[in-house]
C-alpha positions in Angstrom: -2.2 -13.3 5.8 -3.8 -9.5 5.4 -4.1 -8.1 7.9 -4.3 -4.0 9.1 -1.3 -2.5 10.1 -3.7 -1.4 13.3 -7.0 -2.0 14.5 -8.7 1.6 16.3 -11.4 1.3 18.8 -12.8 2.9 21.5 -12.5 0.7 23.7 -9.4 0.0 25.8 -10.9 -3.0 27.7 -11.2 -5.2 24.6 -9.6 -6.8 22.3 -9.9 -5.5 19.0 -12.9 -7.3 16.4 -12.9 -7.2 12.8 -15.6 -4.7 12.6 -13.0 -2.4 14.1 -12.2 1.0 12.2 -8.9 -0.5 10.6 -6.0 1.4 8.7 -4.0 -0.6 6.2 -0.5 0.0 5.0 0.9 -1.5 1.8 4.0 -1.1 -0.3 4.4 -1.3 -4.1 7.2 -2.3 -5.8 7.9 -1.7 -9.0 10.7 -3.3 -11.0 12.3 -3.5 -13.9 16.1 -4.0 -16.1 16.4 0.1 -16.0 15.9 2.6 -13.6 13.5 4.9 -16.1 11.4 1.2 -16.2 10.7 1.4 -12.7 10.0 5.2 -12.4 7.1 4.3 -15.1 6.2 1.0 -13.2 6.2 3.0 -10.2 4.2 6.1 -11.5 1.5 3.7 -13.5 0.7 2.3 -9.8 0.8 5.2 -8.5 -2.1 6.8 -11.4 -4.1 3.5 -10.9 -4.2 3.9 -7.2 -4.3 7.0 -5.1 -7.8 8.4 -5.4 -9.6 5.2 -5.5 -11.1 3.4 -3.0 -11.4 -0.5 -2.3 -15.4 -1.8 -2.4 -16.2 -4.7 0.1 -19.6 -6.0 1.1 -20.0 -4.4 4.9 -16.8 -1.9 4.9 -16.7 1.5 3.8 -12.9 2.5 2.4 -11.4 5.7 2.1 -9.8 7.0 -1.1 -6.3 5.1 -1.1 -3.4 8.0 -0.3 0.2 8.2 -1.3 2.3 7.9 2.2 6.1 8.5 0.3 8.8 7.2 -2.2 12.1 4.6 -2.2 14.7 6.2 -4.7 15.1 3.6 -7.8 17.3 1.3 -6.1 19.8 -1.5 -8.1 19.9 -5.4 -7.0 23.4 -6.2 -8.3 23.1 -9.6 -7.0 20.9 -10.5 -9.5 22.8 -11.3 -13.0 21.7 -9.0 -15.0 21.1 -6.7 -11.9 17.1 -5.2 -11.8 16.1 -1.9 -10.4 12.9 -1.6 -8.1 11.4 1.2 -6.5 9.0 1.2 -3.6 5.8 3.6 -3.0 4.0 3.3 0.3 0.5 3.7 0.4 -2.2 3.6 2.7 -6.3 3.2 3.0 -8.7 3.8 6.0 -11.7 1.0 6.6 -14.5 1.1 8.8 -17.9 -0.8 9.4 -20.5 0.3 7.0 
């Protein structure tokens, strides 16, 4: 299910609602049968998303920011192996 990596609020003596200021993590992972396929995979995504911001009916969203980088990694247990690489990104939402 999706949910944010942590819920902020105020206050201590409650448990945390869903109107809750919220910050969400994601990763991205881009892959591909070379390693210069998933550097393009990975720097498409990363055009596409940092700088925008997510829209819902009731939330406000920050811009989406670029939290750090995987090296282009090999999975040789894969026959032929593929190559991924990972991007972390992040987003702020709160109540509108």
């Amino acid at each position: 299910s999706a949910n944010p990596d942590e819920l902020v609020t105020e206050r201590q003596s409650r448990s945390a609602q869903a109107d809750d200021d919220a910050d969400w993590g994601f990763t991205v992972r881009a892959v591909a049968v070379d390693t210069d396929g998933a550097r393009m995979l990975a720097r498409a995504a990363f055009s596409q998303l940092v700088g925008w911001a997510p829209s819902l009916v009731g939330r406000t969203f920050s811009k989406v920011s670029h939290d750090g980088a995987e090296p282009v990694r090999e999975d040789t247990t894969l026959k032929p192996s593929l190559f991924f690489a990972e991007d972390d990104y992040s987003v702020r939402s709160w109540r509108a």
